[in-house]
N, C-alpha and C positions, 0 to 999 in steps of 0.2 A: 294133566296126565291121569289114564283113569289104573288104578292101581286094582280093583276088580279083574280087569278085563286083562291087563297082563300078568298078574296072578288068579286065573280062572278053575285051575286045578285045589288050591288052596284057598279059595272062597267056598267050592263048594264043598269041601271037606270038614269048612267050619259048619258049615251050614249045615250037614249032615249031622252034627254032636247036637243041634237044638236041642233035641226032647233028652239028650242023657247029657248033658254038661257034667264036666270035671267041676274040681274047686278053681283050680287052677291052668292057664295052657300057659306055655312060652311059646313064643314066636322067635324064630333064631333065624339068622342069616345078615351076610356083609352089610356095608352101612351104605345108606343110600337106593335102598331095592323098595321102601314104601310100606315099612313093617307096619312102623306106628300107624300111619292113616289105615291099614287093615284093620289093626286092632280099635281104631275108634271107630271106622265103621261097623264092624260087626256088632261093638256094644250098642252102638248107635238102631241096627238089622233085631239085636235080641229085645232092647224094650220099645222099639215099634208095635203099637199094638194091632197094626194089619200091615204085613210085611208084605211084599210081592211072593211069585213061585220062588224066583230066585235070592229070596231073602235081602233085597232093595227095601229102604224105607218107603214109607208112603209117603212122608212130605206132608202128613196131611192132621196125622192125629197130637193131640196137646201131648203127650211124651216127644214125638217128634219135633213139637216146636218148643220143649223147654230144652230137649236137645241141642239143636239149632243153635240155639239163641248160652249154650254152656250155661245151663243151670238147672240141668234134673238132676231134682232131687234123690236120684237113684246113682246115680253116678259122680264117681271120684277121680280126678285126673294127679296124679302124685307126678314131677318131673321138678327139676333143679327149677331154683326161680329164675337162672339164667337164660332159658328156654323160654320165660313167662313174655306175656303181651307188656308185661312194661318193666323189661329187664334191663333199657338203657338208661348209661350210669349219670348221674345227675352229679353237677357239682356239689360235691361236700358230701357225698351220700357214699356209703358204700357200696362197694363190688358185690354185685347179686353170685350166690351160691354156686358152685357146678355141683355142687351134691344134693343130692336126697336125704334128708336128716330124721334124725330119729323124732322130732315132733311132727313134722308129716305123718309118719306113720302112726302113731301116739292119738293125733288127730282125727283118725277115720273109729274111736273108739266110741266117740256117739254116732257116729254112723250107723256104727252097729247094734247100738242101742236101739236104734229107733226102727217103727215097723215100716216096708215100703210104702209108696204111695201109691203103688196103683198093684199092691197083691203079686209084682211079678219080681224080678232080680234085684241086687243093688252088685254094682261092676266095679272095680276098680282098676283104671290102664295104670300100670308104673311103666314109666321111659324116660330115660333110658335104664332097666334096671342094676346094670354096671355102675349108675353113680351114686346108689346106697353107698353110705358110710357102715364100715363096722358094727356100729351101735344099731343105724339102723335097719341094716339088716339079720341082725340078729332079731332085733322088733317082729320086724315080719315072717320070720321061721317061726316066733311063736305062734302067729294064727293062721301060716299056715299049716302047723301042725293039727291046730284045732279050729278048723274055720269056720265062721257063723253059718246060718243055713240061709238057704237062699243066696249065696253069692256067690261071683267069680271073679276071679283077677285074672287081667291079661298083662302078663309080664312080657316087654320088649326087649331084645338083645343084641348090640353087635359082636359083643365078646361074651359069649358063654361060658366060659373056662375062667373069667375072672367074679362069676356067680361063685359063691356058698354050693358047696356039691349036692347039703341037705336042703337047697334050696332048689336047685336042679332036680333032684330027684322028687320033688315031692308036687312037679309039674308036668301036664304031659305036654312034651315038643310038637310042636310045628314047624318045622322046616319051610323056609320062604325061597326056593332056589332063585337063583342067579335068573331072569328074562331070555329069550330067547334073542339073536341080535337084529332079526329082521323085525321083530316087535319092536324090542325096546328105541331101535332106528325111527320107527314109524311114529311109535308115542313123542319121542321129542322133537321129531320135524315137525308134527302136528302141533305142539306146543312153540313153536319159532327158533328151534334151536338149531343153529349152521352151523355143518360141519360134524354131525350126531354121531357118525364113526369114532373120529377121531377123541372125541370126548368118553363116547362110552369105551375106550381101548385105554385112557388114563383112569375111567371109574372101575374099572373090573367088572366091567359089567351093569355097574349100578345106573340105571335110569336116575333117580332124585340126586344122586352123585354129581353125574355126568352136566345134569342141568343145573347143579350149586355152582361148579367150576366153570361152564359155560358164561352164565349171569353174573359172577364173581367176577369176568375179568382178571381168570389169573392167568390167560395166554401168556399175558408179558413175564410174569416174572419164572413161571415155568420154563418159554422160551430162551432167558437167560441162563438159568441152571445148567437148562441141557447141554448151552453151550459150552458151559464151563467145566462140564462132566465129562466132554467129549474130549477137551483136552488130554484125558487122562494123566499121565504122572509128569505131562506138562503145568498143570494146572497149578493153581498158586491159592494154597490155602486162603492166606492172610488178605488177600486184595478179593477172591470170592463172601468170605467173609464179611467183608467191609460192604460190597455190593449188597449184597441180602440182608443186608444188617438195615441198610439205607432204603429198601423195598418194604421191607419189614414197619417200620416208621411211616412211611407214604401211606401203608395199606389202613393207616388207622383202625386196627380192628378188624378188618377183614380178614386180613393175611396175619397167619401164626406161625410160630416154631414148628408147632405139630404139621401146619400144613410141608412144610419144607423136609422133616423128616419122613413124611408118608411117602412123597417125591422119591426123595432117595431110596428107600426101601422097596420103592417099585424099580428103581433102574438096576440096584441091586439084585433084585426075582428076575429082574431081564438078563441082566450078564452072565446069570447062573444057569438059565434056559438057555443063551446062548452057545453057555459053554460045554452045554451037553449037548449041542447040537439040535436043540429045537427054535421054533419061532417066537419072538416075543410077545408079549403080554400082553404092558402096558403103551411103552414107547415104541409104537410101530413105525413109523415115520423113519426112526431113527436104527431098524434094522440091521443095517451094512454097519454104521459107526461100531452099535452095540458088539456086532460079533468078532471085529475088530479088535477092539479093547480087551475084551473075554477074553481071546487066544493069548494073552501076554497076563493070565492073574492062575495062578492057582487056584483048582477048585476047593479045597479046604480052607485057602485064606477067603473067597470068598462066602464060606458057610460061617464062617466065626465071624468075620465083619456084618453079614446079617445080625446076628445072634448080640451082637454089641450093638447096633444099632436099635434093634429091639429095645435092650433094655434102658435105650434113652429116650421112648417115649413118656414115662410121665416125667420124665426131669424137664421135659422139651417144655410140659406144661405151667411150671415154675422158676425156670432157671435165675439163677442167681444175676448170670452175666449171658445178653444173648450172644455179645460178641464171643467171648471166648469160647461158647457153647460149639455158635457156629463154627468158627476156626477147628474146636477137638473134631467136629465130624470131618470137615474137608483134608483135615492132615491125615488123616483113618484113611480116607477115600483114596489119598495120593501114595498112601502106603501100599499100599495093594498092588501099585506097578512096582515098588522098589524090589530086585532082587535082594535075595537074604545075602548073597556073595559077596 
């Protein structure tokens, strides 16, 4: 999937900043839309030392192939070790980080020390920058309040709002919008993915989304969900529960808590468009059921059961007990048909 070509407006927008670079850009938009590979490519486009018109590398010169090969010396990839080329877990070994720690960032201070190699940038990507720790984000407020010369940092974002505001404010945005659907359609057919609708209507849009979930193999256990959603206040906590609990297990790792609460969060954004009388989102397929269910929930009950649902995403990330986890959202979910009477 070429992430230039369906971000064409916001390639050449970076590409336009060459000669006056910030210290800092963010790249903001939903997850899945091909942030990060922009941001490497571009770092990749700025120490090219013969770039094309359209700010393509060459391919050809020694920055490009210490590029290549992740080892110029001018560039710094900051990201959770979990993310890393050798993040799976070994016996006896510990579970690689989901954070960005404050010696990462501690780290890049011979970086800065030192002069470039070839007279032009030194880059640094952070992504995702949501999984700074406290510590280490305060780290990096420091320099970017006072940043070396000659650098840039391209900060990645799905959630913005969960950045440092003095970190937000001291970068200028780039907005990555949402693909266009006859694009993003065509990018993931070209890439072999069946059924590219359907998937990009569970990603919101996102291309790199749409094709994790596709290759992921979560058809099946989505398809169960739904079915069990569609129940509505038929449905049975305790035995859906149990099913997902048992999926959950199979998936070895694939399959998370987080992914099951993203699910439900999007049928919940559907029954809420439902109930105002527009078309849904994410679960189109499922249409008719959705607006069905909607007409039997109050709209307020289901603004609050979002808003709780919300704030069980990072719990989803470490929960104590997955089962009872799971059980608290589905008796939530089944409360929503109980009248208060």
């Amino acid at each position: 999937m070429n992430v230039i070509d369906l971000h064409a407006k916001v390639w050449e927008g970076l590409q336009a900043q060459r000669k006056r670079l910030p210290h800092a850009l963010l790249l903001i938009g939903q997850k899945g839309l091909g942030k990060f590979e922009l941001a490497h490519r571009f770092a990749g486009s700025l120490l090219c030392e013969s770039p094309g018109e359209s700010g393509l590398t060459c391919q050809k010169c020694l920055p490009c192939n210490w590029f290549s090969q992740g080892n110029h010396p001018d560039f710094r990839l900051l990201q959770p070790d979990a993310l890393g080329e050798s993040a799976e877990l070994e016996d006896g070994k510990k579970k690689p980080s989901q954070q960005i720690t404050i010696d990462q960032i501690r780290a890049l201070d011979d970086f800065f020390n030192v002069g470039t190699h070839r007279g032009g940038l030194r880059i640094i990507v952070v992504n995702p920058t949501e999984a700074m720790n406290r510590n280490a984000a305060n780290s990096l407020l420091k320099t970017l309040e006072e940043p070396p010369p000659d650098t840039l940092f391209l900060l990645v974002t799905s959630e913005p709002m969960r950045l440092m505001p003095t970190i937000r404010s001291r970068c200028q945005v780039v907005p990555v919008p949402v693909p266009k659907l006859a694009s993003a359609s065509r990018a993931l057919a070209d890439d072999g993915v069946p059924d590219a609708e359907r998937w990009l209507a569970l990603a919101g849009g996102s291309p790199g989304l749409a094709r994790e979930l596709a290759e992921a193999g979560q058809g099946a256990w989505i398809e169960h969900l739904v079915s069990r959603l569609s129940a509505g206040r038929g449905s049975d906590p305790l035995t859906m529960a149990a099913e997902l609990e048992k999926m959950l297990k199979d998936g070895k790792g694939k399959l998370s808590l987080k992914h099951m609460v993203d699910a439900l969060q999007k049928w919940l954004v559907d029954l809420t468009l439902a109930r105002n009388g527009q078309p849904v989102r994410y679960f189109v397929p499922q249409q008719a059921t959705i607006s069905g269910l909607a007409d039997m929930i109050p709209p307020a009950r289901l603004i609050q059961s979002y808003r709780n649902l919300a704030a069980c995403r990072q719990e989803a990330e470490q929960p104590l007990n997955a089962r009872l986890f799971l059980e608290g959202l589905f008796m939530d979910y089944r409360a929503l048909f109980i009248s208060d009477q």
